[in-house]
C-alpha positions in Angstrom: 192.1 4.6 145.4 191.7 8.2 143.8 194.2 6.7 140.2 191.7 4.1 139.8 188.4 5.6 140.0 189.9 8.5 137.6 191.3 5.7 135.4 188.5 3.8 135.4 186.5 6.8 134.8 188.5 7.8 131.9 187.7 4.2 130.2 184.2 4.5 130.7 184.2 8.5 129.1 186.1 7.5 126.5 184.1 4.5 125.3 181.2 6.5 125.6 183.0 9.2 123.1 183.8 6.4 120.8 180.2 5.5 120.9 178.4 9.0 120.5 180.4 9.5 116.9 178.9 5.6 116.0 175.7 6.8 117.2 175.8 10.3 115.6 177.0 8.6 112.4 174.0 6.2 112.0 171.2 8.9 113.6 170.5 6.9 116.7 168.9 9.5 118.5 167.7 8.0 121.0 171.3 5.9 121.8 173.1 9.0 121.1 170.5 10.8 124.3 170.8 8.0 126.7 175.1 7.7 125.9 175.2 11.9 126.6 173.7 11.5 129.7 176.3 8.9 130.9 179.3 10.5 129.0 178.3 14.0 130.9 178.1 12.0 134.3 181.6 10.1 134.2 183.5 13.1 132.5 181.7 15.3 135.4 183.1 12.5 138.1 186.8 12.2 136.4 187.3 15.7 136.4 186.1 15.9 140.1 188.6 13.3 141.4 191.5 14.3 139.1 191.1 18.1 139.7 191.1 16.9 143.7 194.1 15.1 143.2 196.0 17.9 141.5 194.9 20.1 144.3 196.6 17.7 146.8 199.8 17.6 144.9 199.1 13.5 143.5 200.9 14.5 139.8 200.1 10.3 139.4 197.0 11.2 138.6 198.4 12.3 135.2 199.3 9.0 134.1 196.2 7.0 135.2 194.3 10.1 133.1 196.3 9.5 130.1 196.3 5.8 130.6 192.5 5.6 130.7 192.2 7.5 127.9 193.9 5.3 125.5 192.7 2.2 127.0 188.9 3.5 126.8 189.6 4.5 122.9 190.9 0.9 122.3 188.3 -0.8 123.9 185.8 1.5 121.9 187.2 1.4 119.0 186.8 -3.1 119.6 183.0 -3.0 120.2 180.8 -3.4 117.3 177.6 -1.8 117.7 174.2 -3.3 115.4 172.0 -1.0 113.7 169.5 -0.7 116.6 172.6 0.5 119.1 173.4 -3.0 120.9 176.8 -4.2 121.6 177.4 -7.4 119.5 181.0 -8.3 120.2 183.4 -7.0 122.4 186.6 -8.7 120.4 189.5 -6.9 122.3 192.7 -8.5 120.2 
């Protein structure tokens, strides 16, 4: 159960990342804020459990990291974001 939350985890961080360069790039400051705080409290989380699983001796843990990672970038890298911060699409092909 431990792979999943850090993959899922990883998703999350990474769309956030995606977003906080959109953000940063159009001076949403207020978006940019509110995605820090959630970017800071998933990467906070995935390093818990992964750190924990390394600990343990689960080197798996390695592959649903990296595997999150590029998932979350492609799925960031899909959603379109309007001038006021909202998601408009979420076209993932």
């Amino acid at each position: 159960m431990v792979l999943i939350w850090v993959f899922i985890f990883q998703v999350l961080f990474n769309i956030f990342k995606v977003l906080e360069i959109r953000y940063t790039l159009h001076h949403q400051t207020r978006q940019l804020m509110m995605n820090s705080i959630w970017m800071n409290l998933v990467s906070l989380a995935s390093t818990f459990y992964s750190i924990d699983a390394l600990l343990k001796g689960n080197f798996a843990v390695i592959i649903f990291y990296i595997a999150g990672n590029l998932v979350g970038k492609y799925i960031g890298m899909k959603i379109e974001v309007n001038e006021r911060g909202e998601s408009v699409s979420s076209n993932l092909y």
